[in-house]
C-alpha positions in Angstrom: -80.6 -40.0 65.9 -79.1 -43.2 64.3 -81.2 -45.6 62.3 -81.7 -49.3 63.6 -81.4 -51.8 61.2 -83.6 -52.0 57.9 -86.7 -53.8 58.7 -89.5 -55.3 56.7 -92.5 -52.7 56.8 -96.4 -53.7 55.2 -98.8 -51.0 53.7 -101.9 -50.9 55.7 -103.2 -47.9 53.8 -102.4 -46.1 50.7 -104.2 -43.0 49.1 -103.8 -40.8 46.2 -104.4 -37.6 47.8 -103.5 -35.4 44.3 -102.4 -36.6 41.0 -99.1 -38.0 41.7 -98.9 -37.8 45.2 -99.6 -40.6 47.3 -99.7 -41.2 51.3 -98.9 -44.5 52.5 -99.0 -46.0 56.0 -96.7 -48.5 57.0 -96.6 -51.1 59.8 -92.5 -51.2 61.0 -91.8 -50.9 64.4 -88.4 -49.4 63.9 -90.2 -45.6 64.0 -91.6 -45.7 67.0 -89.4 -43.1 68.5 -89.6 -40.9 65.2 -89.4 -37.2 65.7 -91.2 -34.8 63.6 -89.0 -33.8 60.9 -87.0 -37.1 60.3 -87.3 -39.3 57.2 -87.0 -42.1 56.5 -85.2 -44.7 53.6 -87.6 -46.7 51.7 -86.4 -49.8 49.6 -88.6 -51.4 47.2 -86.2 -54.8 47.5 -86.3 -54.7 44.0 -82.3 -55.7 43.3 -82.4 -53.2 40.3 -82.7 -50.2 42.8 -80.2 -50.7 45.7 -80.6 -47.1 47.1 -83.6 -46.4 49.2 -85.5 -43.1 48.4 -85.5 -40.4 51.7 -89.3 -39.9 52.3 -90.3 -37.8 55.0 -92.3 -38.8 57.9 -95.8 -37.2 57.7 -96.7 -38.8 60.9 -95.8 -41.9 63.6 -98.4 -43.5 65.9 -97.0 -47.1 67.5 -96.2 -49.8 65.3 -97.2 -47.3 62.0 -95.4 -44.7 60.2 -97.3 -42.4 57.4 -95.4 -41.5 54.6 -96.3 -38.8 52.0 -94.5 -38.5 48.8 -94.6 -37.6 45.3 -94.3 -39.9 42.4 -91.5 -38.3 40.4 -88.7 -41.2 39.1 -88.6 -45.3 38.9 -87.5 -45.5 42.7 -90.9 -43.8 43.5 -92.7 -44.8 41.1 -92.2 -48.4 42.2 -93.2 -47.6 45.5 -96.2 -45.8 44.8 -97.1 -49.2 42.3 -97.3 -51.1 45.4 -100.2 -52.2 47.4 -101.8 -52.6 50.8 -100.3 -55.6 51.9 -97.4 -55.8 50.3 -93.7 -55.2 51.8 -91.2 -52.3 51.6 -88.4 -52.8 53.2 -87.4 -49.1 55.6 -84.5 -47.6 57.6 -84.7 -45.1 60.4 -86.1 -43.3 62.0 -82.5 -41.2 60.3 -81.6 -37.1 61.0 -82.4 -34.5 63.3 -86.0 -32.9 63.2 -87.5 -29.8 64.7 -86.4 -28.1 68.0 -89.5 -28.5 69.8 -88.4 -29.3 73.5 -89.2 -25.5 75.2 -91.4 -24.3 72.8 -94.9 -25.9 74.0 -94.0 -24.1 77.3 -93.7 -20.8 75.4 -95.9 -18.6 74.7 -94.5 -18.3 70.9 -96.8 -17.5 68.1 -95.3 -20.2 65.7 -96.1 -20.1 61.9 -95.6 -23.2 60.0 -94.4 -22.9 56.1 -94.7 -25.6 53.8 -94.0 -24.8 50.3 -95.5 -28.0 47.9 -94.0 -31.5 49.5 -92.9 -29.5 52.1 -97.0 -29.9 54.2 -96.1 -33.4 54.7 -93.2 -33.0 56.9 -94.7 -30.1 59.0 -97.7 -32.0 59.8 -96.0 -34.4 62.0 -95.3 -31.1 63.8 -98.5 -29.9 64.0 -99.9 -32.8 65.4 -97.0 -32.3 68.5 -97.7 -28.4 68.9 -101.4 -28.5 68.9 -101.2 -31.5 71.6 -100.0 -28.7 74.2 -100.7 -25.8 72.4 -102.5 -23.8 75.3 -102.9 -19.7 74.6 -100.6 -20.1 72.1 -100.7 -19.1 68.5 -100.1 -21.8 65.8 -100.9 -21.0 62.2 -100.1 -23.1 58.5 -98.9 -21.8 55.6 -99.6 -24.5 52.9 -98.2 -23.4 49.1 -99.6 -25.2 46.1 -98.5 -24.5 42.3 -102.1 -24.3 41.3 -105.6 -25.8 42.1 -105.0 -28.9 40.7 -103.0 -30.5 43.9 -106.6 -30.1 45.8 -104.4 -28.2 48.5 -103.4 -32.0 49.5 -103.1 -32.4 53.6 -104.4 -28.9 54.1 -108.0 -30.3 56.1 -106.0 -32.1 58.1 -104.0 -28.9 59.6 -107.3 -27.7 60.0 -108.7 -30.9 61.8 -105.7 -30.2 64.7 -106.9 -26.9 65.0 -104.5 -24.8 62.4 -105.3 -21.5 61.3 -104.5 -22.9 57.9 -103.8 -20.4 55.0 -103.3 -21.5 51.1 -101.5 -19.6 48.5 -101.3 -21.2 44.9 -98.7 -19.5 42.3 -101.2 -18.9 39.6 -104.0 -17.5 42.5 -106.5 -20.3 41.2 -107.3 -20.8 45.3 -106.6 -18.5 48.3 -103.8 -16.2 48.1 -101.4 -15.7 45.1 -97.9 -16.1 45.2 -95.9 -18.5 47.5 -96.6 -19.4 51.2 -94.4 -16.4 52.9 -96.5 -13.7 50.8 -99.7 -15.3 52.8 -97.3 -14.8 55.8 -96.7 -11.2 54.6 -100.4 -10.5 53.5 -102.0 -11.3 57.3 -99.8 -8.3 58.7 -98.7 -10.4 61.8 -95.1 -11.8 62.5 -94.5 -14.9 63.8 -92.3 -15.1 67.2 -90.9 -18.9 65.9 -91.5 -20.3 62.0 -90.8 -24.0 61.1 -90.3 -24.2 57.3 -90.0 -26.8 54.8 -90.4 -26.7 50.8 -88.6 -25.6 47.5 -85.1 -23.9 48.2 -85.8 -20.8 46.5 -88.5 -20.2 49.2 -86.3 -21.6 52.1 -84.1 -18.9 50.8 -86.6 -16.3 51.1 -87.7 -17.5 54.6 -84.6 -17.4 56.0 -83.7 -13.3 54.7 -87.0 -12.7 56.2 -86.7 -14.2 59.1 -83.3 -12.3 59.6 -84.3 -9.0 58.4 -87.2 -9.3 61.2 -85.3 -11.4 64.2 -88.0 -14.6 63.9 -86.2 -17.4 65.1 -86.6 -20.1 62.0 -86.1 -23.6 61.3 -85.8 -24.5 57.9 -85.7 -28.2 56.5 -83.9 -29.0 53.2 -84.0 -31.8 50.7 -80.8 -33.0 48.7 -80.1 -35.9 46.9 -79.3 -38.6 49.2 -77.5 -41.7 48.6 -76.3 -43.4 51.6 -78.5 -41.7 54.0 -76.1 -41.7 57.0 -73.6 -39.1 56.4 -70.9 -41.6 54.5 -71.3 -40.7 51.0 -71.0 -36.9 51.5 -73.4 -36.5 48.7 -76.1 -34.1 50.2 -73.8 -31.4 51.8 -74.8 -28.0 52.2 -73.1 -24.5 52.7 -72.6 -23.6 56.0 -71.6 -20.2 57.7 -69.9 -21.8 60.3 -66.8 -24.9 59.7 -67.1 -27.8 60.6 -64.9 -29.2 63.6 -63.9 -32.3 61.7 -63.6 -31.1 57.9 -62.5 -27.5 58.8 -64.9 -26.6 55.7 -67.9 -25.1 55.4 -71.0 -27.5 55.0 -72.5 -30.0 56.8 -74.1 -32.9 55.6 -78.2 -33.1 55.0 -79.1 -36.5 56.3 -77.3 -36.6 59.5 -76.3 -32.9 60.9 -80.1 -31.7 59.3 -82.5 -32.2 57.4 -83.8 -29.6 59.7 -81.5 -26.4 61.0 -81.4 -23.2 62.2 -81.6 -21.3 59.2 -79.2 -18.6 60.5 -76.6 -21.7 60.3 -76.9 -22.6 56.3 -75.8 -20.2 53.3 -78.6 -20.9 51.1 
């Protein structure tokens, strides 16, 4: 989907939610078509820092748009120094999200992966599965480094009605190792997984999902600059060509952030 034009946006709400990681709800019309899985640019209209920062969109209701992001350079950090009622400046709703049209007729048992940042942009998806979820099976998989991160956004997949499970690396809460070992350690496989988080385990999702015929959908994060597919500067490996380049990638923040994970060499 193609942005609309940048538009002013005001924080209603902001929360720390873990050391460093802050959600933020912003008032900006321009999202009220947003698909789970998009992003969004955020600009701080600070003249210094002229490129907006891609932030996923944790959820969309209306006239509001919840971001959920950590605080890791200046661009963020300036972001995350601002308060309710004052005024980013956003562009989107930008990319393609998750395949969801078919699905809530289905009968799929769907496991959601998210590995770190990657809850926030599957719980946009939750809320849409569990809105027609029927018979059907939907369970989270929410990875944390440790216990420190107070398994941010985890109550809230259980307040849509998630089975949620929790894995930390160092096993300081629920199951050790990374999110598709607490896949592996219930013994059941998933008919559909959504996935989003560090690319090692994307990596990971995507052999197992292969090795086991799951379909998959994996969302990645580059370094984005433009955010529209100009710059060329978040392009990943491909198995297939593309029509227009006749090379192998395709670009992050307009042919994904979200693909078939049978369709990226990662």
């Amino acid at each position: 989907m193609s942005a609309d034009i940048r538009q002013k946006a005001y924080i209603t709400d902001k929360t720390e939610l873990a050391p460093d990681i802050i959600s933020m709800v912003l008032k900006v019309k321009l999202c009220r078509a947003a698909l789970p899985g998009q992003f969004v640019l955020v600009y701080t209209g600070d003249g210094a820092r002229l490129l907006g920062r891609p932030l996923c969109i944790a959820d969309a209701d209306g006239d509001t748009v919840r971001i959920v992001f950590r605080r890791v350079g200046e661009g963020t950090a300036r972001i995350a120094e601002s308060r309710v009622g004052d005024t980013l400046f956003v562009e989107g709703p930008l990319g393609n999200g998750y395949p969801v049209e078919g699905i809530l007729e289905g009968g799929h048992s769907i496991a959601l992966l998210g590995g770190g940042l990657g809850a926030p942009s599957l719980l946009y998806l939750a809320r849409h599965l569990s809105a027609g979820r029927g018979e059907r099976e939907c369970r989270a998989f929410l990875g944390y480094k440790d216990s420190t991160l107070k398994h941010f956004l985890a109550d809230e997949f259980v307040r849509l009605g998630m089975d949620t499970i929790i894995s930390t690396d160092d096993g300081s809460e629920g199951t050790k190792g990374n999110v598709l070992d607490a896949l592996k350690g219930t013994g059941k496989k998933p008919d559909l997984i959504y996935a989003c988080g560090p690319l090692p385990m994307l990596s990971a999702v995507r052999k197992y999902a292969g090795d086991n015929d799951i379909k998959a959908y994996i969302s990645l994060e580059e370094h984005m600059a433009c955010g529209v597919g100009v710059c060329l500067g978040c392009v990943v490996k491909t198995v297939h060509k593309d029509e227009h380049s006749r090379v192998n990638n395709a670009r992050v923040c307009t042919e994904g952030p979200v693909f078939d994970a049978k369709e990226v060499d990662i």
